[in-house]
N, C-alpha and C positions, 0 to 999 in steps of 0.2 A: 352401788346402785341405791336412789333413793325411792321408795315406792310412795306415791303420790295418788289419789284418789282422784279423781277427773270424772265430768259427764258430760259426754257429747252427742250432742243434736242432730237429727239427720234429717234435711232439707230438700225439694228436688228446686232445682231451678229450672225456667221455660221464657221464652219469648214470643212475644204474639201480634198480631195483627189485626182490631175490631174493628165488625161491620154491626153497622145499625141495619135490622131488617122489620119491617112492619107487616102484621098479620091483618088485614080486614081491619076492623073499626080500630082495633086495639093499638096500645102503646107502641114506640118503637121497643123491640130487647137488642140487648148485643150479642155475638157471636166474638168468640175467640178464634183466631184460624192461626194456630201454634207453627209454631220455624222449625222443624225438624231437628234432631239431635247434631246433622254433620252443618246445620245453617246454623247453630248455636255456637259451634266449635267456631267458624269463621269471623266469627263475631268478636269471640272471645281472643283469638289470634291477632285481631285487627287491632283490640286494646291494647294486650301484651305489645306488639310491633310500633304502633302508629299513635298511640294514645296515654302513654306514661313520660314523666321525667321520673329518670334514677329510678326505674322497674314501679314507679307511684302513679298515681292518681288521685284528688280529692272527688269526694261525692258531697254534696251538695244539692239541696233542691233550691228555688228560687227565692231570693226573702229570706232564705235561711243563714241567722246568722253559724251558727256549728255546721262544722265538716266532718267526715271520717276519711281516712285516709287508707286506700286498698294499698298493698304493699307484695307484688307480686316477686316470691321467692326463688322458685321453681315451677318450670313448666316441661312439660314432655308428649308426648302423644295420648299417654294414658292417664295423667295427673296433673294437678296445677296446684302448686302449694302456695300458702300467701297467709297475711296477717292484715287485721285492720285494726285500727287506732283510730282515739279521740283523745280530744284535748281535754285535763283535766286539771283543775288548779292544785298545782304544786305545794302552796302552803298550807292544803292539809297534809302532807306527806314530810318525813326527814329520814334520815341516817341514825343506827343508834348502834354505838359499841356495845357488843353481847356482856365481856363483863365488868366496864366501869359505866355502863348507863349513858358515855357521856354523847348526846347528843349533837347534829351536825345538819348546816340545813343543804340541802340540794340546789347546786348552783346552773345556771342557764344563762348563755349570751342572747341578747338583747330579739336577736332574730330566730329564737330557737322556742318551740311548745314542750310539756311536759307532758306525753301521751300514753294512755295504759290502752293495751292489744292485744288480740287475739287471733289464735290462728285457725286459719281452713282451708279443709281439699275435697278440690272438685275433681269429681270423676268424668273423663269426659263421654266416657260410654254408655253411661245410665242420664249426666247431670245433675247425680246425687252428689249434693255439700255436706260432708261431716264438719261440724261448726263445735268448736274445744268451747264449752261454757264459763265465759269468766264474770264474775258481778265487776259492773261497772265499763265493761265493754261493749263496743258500738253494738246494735241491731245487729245481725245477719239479712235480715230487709233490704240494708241498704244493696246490699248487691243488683237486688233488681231495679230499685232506684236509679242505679249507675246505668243499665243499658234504658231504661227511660228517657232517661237526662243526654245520652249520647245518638242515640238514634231517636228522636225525635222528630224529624224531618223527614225519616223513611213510616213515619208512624208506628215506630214500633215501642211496645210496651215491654216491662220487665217483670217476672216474679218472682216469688222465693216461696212455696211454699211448703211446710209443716210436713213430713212423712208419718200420716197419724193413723190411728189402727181405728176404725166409726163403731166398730162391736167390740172389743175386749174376749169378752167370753170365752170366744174359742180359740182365741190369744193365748188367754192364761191357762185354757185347759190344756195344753201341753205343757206348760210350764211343770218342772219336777217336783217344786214346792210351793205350795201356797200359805201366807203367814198373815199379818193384821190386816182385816176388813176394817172400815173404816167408813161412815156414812153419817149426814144429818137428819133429822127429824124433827115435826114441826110439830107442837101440843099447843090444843086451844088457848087463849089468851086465860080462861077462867071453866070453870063446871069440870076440870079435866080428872077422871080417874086416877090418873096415872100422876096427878099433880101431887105430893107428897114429899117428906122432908127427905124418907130414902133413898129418892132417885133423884131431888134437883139438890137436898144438902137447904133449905129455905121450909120452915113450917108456913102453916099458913097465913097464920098473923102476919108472918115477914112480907109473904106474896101478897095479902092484899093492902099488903100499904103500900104496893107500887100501881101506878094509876097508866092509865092511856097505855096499856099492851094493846099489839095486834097481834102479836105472836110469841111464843116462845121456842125456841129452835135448841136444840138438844142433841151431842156430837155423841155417837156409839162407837165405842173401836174395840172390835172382836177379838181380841190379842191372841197372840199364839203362844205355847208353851213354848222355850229356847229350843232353837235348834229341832223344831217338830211341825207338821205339816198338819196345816188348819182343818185342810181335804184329803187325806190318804186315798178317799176314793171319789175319785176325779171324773165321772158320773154326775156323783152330788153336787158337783160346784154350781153348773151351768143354773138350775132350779133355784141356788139358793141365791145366788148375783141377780137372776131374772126377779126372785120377789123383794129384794131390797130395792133395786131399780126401781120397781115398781111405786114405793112409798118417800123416795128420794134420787134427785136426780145427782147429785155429790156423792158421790162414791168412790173410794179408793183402794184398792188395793194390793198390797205387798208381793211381789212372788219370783222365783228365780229358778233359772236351771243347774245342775250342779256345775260345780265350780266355778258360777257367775254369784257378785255381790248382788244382796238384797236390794231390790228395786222397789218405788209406788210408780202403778200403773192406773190412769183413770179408767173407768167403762165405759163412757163414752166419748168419740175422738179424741183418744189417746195417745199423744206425743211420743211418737217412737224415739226414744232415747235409749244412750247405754250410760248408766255407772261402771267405771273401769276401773282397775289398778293397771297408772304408764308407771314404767320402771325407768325412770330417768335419771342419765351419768350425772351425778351430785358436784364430780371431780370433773366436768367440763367447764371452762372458762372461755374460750373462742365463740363468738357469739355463732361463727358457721359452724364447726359441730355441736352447737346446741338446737341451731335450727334443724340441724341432720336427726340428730338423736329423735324431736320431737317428728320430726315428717315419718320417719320408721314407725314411730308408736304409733300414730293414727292410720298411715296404710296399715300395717296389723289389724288394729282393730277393725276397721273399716273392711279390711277381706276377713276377716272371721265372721262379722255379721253381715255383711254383703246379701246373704242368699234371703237373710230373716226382711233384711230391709227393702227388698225388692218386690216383698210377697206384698208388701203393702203401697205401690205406687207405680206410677203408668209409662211404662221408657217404648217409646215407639222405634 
């Protein structure tokens, strides 16, 4: 087994229906009027069934020259596993033998793309998408693009969004350990106290030979001693997050429960993510048991945090 660091994003998807309604004098707003959880499923059935070549589909918006391509793997009444790809050019990329160096370039027929992927599972009983983070891999967006772009004519719209936490706070006050805070701050452009060579590393002479400041902005990070807890008493936190909030709106930080890896967490609407260790067979070569191995690691994960990701988004 090779242990692999991973961070996966967790998303809900919804489909909707908007009405423009007008108040007295005022503007028109829109109203959402969401597809239910078992109309979403139908939807999703109808693409699987009626709406793929070779288990694919491209997404595409109009004008647009780049596609992604959904790549449905697995589907069942409880999951739906799948990958999406984009085209990326091949000649930054080659082959390189481990110990003569000797290089090789990657070869392609004439009608074929060169695409880096990523894979995700939808839940279909919440709509939560655990989305595997890779750089350089398409959006997770495009999913709702896709029912966009295909029910269009029934008016209906697509989303994907964020399962994010809008407080922190009492987020991370359960959290077992808390470690680097992390925050900006803003000192006046000139007259400032606190302007000196100790805390920016610049005397004065250096400072005012630079001209047309608006500001000087100034990065704090509260470190923690190894393996020690910023807050032991997890009381204090809540006061002490409230008054750096208060003088900065960038705030970050650190904190885990035992035997989870070190995470940054923002305080305000904070991206519910997990940093994971996937334990993946090193010694698989069959691209279907590698597709297996990886759909195991993410249901795992995905029902261990199940209970935490649900506290924060809306399954009707």
């Amino acid at each position: 087994m090779a242990t692999t660091y991973k961070t996966l994003h967790f998303h809900q998807l919804s489909i909707y229906k908007r009405r423009f309604v007008r108040k007295g004098k005022e503007a028109d707003f829109m109203i959402k009027d969401h597809l239910t959880v078992a109309q979403v499923n139908l939807k999703l059935d109808d693409i699987i069934s009626n709406k793929t070549t070779n288990n694919c589909i491209s997404i595409q918006k109009e004008f647009e020259t780049d596609s992604t391509t959904l790549e449905i793997l697995q589907s069942d009444d409880k999951f739906i596993f799948a990958r999406m790809g984009k085209e990326k050019d091949m000649r930054a990329y080659h082959l390189r033998e481990e110990r003569t160096f000797k290089a090789e370039q990657i070869l392609k027929r004439n009608n074929q793309i060169f695409e880096v992927f990523t894979y995700l599972l939808i839940d279909r009983e919440t709509l939560i998408i655990s989305y595997l983070h890779e750089m350089s891999a398409p959006s997770i967006l495009r999913i709702g693009e896709l029912f966009t772009n295909l029910y269009n004519i029934e008016q209906l719209f697509g989303e994907v969004a964020s399962v994010s936490v809008e407080d922190a706070i009492p987020f991370l006050s359960e959290k077992d350990s808390i470690g680097t805070v992390t925050f900006q701050t803003t000192l006046p452009p000139s007259d400032s106290k606190l302007w000196n060579e100790e805390i920016t590393g610049l005397d004065r002479a250096t400072y005012e030979s630079i001209e047309n400041l608006k500001s000087v902005e100034i990065t704090v990070k509260l470190v923690a001693e190894r393996n020690k807890d910023t807050f032991p008493d997890k009381s204090l936190l809540g006061n002490v997050l409230r008054k750096i909030s208060s003088i900065s709106s960038k705030v970050k930080v650190k904190a885990k429960n035992e035997n989870e890896l070190n995470q940054e967490h923002l305080l305000i609407n904070n991206p519910l993510t997990k940093k994971v260790s996937f334990n993946f067979n090193k010694d698989l070569q069959d691209v279907i048991e590698i597709q297996t191995d990886i759909y195991n690691n993410m249901v795992k994960v995905y029902n261990d945090n199940k209970k935490e990701v649900l506290k924060y988004c809306k399954v009707e």
